[in-house]
Steps between C-alpha positions, in 0.01 A plus 500: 500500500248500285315740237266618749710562773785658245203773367406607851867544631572688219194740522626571868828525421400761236270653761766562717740622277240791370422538856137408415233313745313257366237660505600796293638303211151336477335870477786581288503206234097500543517164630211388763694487811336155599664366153831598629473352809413163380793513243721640816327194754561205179112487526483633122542205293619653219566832459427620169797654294284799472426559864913492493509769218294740703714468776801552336307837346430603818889440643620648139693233433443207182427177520862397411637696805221320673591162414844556511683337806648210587206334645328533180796262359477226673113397614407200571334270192127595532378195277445228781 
């Protein structure tokens, strides 16, 4: 797995635990819908750290609960 696929599991994994759509969290974290759906479809190249922030505002959680799971830990090496 890498980065990009780890991010968007996690946001729906977060989504499903608040019992959120996806939609809502967007409106929630004031994040452009379309934004979240390229991070959610790996179209999103990179999604920016603080894109991540306002997501975890929006699901009241931090970044370290956000980042912390297994999955996190052990990502494949980005530097090809």
């Amino acid at each position: 797995m890498n980065t990009k696929q780890a991010v968007a599991k996690r946001i729906v994994e977060l989504c499903e635990q608040k019992g959120v759509t996806i939609n809502a969290i967007a409106n929630i974290s004031g994040v452009p819908p379309m934004t979240l759906y390229s991070i959610l479809n790996s179209k999103s190249k990179n999604p920016g750290i603080v894109t991540i922030k306002k997501l975890c505002d929006g699901l009241e959680i931090t970044l370290g609960q956000f980042f912390d799971t297994p999955e996190f830990d052990v990502l494949e090496q980005e530097i090809k």
